[in-house]
matplotlib code that plots the C-alpha trace (Angstrom):
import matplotlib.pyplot as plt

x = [22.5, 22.2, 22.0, 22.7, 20.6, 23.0, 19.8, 18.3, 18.9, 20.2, 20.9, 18.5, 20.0, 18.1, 18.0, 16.0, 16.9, 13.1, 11.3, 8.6, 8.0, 5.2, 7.5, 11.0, 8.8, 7.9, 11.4, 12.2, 10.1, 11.5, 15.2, 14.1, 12.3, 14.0, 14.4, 15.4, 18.9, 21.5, 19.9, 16.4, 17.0, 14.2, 13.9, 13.5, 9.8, 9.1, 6.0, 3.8, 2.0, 0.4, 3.3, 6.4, 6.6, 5.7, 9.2, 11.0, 13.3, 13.3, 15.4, 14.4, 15.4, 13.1, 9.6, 7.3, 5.4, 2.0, 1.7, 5.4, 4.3, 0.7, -2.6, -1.8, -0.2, 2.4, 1.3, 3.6, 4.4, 4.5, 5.5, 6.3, 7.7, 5.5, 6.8, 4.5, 6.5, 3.5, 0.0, -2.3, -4.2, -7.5, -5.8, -4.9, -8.5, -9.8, -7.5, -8.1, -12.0, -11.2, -9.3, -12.2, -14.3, -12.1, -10.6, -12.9, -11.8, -12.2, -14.5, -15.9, -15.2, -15.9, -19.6, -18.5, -15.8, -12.7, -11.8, -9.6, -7.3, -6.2, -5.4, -2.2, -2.9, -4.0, -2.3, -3.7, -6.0, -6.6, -8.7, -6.3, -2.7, -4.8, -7.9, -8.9, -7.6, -9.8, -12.6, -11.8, -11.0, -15.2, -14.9, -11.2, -12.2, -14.4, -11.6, -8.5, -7.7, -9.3, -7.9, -8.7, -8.3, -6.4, -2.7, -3.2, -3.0, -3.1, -0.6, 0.9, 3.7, 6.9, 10.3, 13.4, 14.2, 11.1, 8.7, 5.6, 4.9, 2.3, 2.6, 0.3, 0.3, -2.1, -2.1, -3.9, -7.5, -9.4, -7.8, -4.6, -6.6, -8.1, -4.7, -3.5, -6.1, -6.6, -3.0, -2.7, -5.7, -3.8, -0.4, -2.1, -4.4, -1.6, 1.1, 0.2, 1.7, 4.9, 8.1, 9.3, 6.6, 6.6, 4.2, 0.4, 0.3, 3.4, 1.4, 4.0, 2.7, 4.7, 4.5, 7.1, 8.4, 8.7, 5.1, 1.8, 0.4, 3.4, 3.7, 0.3, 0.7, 3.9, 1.9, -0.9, 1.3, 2.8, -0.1, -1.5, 1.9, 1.2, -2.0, -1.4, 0.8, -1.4, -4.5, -1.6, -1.1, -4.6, -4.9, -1.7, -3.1, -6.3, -4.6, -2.3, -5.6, -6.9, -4.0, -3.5, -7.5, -7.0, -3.0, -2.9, -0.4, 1.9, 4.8, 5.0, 8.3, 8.1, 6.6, 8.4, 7.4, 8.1, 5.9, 6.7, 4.7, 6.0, 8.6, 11.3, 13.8, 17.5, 20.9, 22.2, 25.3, 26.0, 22.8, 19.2, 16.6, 13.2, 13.4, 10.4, 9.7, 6.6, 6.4, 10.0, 11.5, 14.3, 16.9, 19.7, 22.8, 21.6, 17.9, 16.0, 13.0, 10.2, 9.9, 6.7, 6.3, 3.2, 0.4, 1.9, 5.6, 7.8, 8.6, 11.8, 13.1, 15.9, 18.9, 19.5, 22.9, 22.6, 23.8, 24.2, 23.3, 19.6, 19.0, 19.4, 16.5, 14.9, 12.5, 8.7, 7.7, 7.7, 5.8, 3.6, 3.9, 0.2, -2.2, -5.3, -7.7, -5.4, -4.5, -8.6, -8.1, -5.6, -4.4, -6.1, -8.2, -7.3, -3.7, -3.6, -5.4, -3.5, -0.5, -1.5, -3.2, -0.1, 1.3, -1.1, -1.4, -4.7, -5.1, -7.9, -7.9, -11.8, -13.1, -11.7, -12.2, -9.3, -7.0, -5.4, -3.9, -3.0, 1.3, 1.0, 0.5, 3.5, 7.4, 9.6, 10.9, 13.6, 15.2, 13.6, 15.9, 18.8, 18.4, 19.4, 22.1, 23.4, 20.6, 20.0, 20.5, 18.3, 18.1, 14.8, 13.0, 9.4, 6.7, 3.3, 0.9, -2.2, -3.5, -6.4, -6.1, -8.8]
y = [0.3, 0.0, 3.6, 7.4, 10.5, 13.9, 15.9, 17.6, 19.3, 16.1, 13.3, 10.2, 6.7, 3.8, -0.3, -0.9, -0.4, 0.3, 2.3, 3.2, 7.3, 8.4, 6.7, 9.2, 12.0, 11.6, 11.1, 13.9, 16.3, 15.0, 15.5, 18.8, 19.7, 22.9, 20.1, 17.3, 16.1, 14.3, 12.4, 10.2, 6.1, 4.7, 0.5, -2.3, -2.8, 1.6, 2.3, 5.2, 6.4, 9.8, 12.5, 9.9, 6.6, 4.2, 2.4, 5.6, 6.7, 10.4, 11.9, 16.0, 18.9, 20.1, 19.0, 15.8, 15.3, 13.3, 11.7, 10.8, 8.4, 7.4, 7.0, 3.5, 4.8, 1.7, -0.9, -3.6, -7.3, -9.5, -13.9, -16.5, -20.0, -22.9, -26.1, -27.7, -29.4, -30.7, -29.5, -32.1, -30.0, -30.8, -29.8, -26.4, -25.7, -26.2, -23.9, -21.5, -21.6, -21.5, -18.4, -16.6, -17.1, -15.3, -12.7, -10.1, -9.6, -6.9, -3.9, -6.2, -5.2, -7.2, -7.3, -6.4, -3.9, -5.5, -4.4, -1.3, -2.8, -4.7, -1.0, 0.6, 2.9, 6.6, 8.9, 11.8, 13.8, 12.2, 14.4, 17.2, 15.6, 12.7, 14.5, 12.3, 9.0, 9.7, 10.8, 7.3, 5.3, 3.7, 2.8, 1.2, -1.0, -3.0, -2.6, -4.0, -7.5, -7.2, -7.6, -5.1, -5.0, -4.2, -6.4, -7.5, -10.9, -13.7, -16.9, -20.2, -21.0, -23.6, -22.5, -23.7, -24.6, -27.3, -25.2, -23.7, -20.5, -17.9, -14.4, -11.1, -8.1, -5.1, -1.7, 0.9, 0.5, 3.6, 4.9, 5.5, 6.8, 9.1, 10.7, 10.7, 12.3, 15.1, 16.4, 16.2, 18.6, 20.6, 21.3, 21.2, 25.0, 26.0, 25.8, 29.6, 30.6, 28.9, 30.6, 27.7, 26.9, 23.4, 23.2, 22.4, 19.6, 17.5, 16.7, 16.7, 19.6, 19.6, 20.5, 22.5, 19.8, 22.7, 23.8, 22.5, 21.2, 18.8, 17.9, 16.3, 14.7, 12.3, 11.7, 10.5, 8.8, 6.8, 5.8, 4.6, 3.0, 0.9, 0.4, -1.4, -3.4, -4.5, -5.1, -7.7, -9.5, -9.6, -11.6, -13.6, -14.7, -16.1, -17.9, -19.4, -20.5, -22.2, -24.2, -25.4, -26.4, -28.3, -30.1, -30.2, -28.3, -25.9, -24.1, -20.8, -18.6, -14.8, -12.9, -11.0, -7.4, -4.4, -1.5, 0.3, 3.2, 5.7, 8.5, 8.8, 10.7, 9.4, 10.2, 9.8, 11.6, 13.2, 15.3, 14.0, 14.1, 12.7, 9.8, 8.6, 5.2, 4.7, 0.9, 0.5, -1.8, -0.5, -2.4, -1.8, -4.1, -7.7, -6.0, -9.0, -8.2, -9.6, -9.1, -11.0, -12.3, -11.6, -14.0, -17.3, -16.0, -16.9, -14.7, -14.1, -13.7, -11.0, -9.9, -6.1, -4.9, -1.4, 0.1, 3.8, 4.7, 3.5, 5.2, 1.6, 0.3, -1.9, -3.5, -3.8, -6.3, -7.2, -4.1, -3.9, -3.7, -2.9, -0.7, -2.9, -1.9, -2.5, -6.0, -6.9, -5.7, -7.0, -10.7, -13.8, -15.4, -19.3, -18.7, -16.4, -19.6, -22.5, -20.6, -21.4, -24.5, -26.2, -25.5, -26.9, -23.5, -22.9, -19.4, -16.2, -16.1, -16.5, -14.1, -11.4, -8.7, -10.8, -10.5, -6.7, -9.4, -12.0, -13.0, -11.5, -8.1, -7.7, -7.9, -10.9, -10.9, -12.7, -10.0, -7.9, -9.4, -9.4, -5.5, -5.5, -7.9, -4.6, -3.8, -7.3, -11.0, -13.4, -16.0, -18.0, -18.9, -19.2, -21.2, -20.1, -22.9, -21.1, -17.4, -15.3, -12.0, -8.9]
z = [-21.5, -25.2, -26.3, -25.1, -26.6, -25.7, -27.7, -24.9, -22.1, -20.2, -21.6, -21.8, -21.5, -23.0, -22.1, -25.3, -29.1, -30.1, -28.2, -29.3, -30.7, -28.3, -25.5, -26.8, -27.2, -23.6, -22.9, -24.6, -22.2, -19.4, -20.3, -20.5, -17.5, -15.6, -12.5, -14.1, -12.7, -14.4, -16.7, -17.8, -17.5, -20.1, -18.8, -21.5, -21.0, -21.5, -23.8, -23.8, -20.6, -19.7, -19.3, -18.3, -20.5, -18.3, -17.9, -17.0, -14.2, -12.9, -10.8, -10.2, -7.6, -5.0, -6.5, -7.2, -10.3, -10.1, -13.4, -13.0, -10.3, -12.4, -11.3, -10.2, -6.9, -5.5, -8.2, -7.9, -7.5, -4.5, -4.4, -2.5, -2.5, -1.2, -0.1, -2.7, -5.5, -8.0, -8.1, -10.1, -12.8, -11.2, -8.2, -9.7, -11.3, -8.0, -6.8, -9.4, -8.5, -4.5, -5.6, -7.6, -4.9, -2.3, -4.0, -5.8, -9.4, -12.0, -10.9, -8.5, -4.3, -0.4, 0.1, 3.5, 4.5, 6.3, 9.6, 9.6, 10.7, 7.6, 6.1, 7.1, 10.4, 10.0, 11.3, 13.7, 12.4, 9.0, 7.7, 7.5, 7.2, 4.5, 3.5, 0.1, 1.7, 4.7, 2.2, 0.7, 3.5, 4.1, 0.3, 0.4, 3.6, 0.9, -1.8, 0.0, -0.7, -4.6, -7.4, -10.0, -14.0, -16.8, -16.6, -12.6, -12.0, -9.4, -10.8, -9.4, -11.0, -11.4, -10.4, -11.5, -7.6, -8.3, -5.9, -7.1, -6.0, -6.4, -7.6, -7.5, -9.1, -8.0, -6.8, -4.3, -6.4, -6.4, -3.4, -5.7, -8.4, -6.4, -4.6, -7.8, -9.6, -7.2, -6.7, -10.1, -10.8, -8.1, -9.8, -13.3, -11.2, -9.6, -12.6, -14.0, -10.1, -10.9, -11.0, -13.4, -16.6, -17.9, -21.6, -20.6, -23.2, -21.9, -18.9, -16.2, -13.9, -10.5, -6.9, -5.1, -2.3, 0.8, -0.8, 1.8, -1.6, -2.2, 1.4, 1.8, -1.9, -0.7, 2.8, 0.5, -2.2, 0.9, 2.3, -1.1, -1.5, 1.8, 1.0, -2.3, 0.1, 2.7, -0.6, -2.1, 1.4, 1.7, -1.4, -0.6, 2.1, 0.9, -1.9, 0.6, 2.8, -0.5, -1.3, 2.0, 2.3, -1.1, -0.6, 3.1, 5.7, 3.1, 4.1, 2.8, 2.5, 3.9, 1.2, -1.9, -2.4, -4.5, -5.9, -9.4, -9.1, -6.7, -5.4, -3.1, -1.7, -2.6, -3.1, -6.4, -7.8, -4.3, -4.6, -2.8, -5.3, -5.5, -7.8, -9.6, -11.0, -12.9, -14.3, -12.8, -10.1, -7.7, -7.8, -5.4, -5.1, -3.5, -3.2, -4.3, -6.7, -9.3, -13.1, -14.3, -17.9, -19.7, -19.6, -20.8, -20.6, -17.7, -14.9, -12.6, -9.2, -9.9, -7.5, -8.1, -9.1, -8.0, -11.2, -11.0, -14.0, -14.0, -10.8, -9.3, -11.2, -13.7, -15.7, -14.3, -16.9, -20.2, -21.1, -24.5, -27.6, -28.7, -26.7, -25.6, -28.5, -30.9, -29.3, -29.5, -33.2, -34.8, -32.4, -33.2, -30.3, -31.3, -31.7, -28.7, -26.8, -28.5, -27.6, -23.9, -24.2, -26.2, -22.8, -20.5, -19.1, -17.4, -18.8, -18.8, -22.6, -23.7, -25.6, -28.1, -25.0, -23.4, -26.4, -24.5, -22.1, -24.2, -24.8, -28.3, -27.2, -25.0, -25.8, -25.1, -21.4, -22.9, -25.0, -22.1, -19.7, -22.6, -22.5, -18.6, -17.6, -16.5, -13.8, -12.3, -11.9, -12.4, -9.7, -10.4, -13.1, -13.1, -15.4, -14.8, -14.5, -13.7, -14.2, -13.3, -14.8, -13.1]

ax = plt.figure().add_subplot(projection="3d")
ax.plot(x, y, z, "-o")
ax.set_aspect("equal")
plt.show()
């Protein structure tokens, strides 16, 4: 931890010395929330998000917050080890066009719907215990197993072990945007009711957790959660089928997984509370989890240390340093590309639309990771060789 704010109501503890003022305003709200409990834990990567800096840890008494959770509902990371040890570059462009052919990217869903059964299982009665995910669920058959946009990608990297592996990041699509969307519009109509008043314009309107409203909001936020699980094995899976067509029989270790948008129920400090984490890893002690680079940037394998103090969590990412217009501003395209290309890194850099992805607008993982010897250890290193960004 590299500083402690005593300010506000409770205190805020920081992994970073320059966050960022939008970000500690945010912080700032939260530390002062009626609910809030104990304190706020602001990760390395933290920047500004809509009502919780994305990078933050909450931890709050008897009620969930929807934009503490984002509309990105169980975003996270999943990877694997292959027993591949070198990939020829033609090798890996082919694979990198197998890959685009079986994955939709972007805005871009299945022609077809997949069987249901590649969605986690409804419960009884859908409509009423899940009413938007059922509403949703004809449009999320076509979208599981796609990639998306903004900072997802698909990558097939180098470890230091001498394995390549391959790494996605996604989320629940529209499904999650959709849950979260709705229940936010719920607690933002139903916040004049409230016995407890949080300020309109810090964004962070909240359900009662013994209220019908909240109930159905973590049924949906879980299904979302295992939905943006079964849309990243879905993609695993095909990647895996294309490098296997291309290098011949692959082995392929069980498969790495961890969201960082969600909320739970825990126990922290003797008292259960619903922790959030939006753009933040748990990281128990030996829980074994993924912190990807930025495009160009290595990535890690990480062993949690279950430190208490950051609600046993971590970093997501690198996390930005400039928003996305003001990356397609102010970076320049051929040193954003030579960067990569110096490297022999087959990369998704081609146009000056590309630059809100490109290394220079996020922070160095390295200091990143600097800022949390404290939360985990980092047990593989990994080079990216390849990248298709949505």
């Amino acid at each position: 931890m590299k500083k402690k704010l005593e300010t506000e109501k409770i205190p805020i503890y920081l992994w970073l010395d320059d966050i960022e003022e939008g970000a500690l305003e945010q912080a700032r709200h939260l530390a002062n929330l009626p609910f809030a409990v104990h304190h706020v834990a602001i990760m390395p990567d933290a920047h500004q998000g809509y009502g919780m800096p994305i990078g933050g840890v909450l931890a709050t008494r008897d009620v969930v917050i929807p934009n503490a959770v984002g509309v990105d509902i169980g975003c996270g990371m999943c990877a694997v080890r292959t027993s591949l040890t070198e990939v020829p570059q033609e090798m890996l462009k082919k694979a990198m066009s197998g890959i685009r052919r079986h994955v939709p990217l972007g805005f871009r869903h299945h022609h077809r719907p997949l069987p249901a059964d590649r969605l986690p299982p409804l419960p009884q009665d859908p409509a009423r215990t899940l009413p938007v995910v059922w509403k949703e669920f004809g449009s999320a058959r076509a979208q599981v197993g796609t990639l998306g946009s903004g900072n997802h990608f698909i990558e097939i990297q180098r470890g230091s072990d001498a394995r390549l592996w391959v790494m996605v990041h996604s989320g629940s699509r529209n499904l999650g945007y959709k849950v979260a969307g709705h229940y936010n519009r719920v607690a933002v109509r139903l916040a004049p009711k409230m016995k407890v008043r949080v300020p309109k314009n810090w964004q962070l309107a909240y359900l009662p957790l013994d209220s019908a409203e909240g109930r159905r909001y973590l049924d949906e936020m879980r299904y979302c959660v295992e939905f943006a699980l079964a849309n990243r094995r879905e993609m695993m899976e095909r990647v895996q089928e294309v490098l296997a067509d291309l290098a011949g029989p692959v082995e392929f270790a069980p498969m790495i997984n961890i969201a960082h948008n969600y909320a739970a129920l825990e126990v922290h400090y003797g008292e259960e509370v619903m922790v959030h984490r939006k753009g933040s890893t748990r990281a128990r002690r030996g829980e074994t989890g993924i912190i990807p680079g930025s495009q160009g940037s290595v990535s890690y394998i990480v062993r949690g240390l279950g430190n208490p103090a950051s609600f046993h969590s971590c970093s997501h990412g690198a996390g930005r340093i400039m928003g996305r217009k003001q990356a397609q501003r102010l970076l320049d395209l051929e040193m954003e590309k030579k960067k990569l290309d110096s490297r022999h890194i087959l990369h998704a850099i081609r146009h000056r639309r590309d630059l809100d992805e490109a290394p220079g607008a996020y922070k160095d993982i390295g200091q990143v990771m600097r800022n949390q010897e404290d939360l985990v250890e980092i047990v593989e290193v990994l080079e990216p060789l390849a990248v298709i960004k949505g």
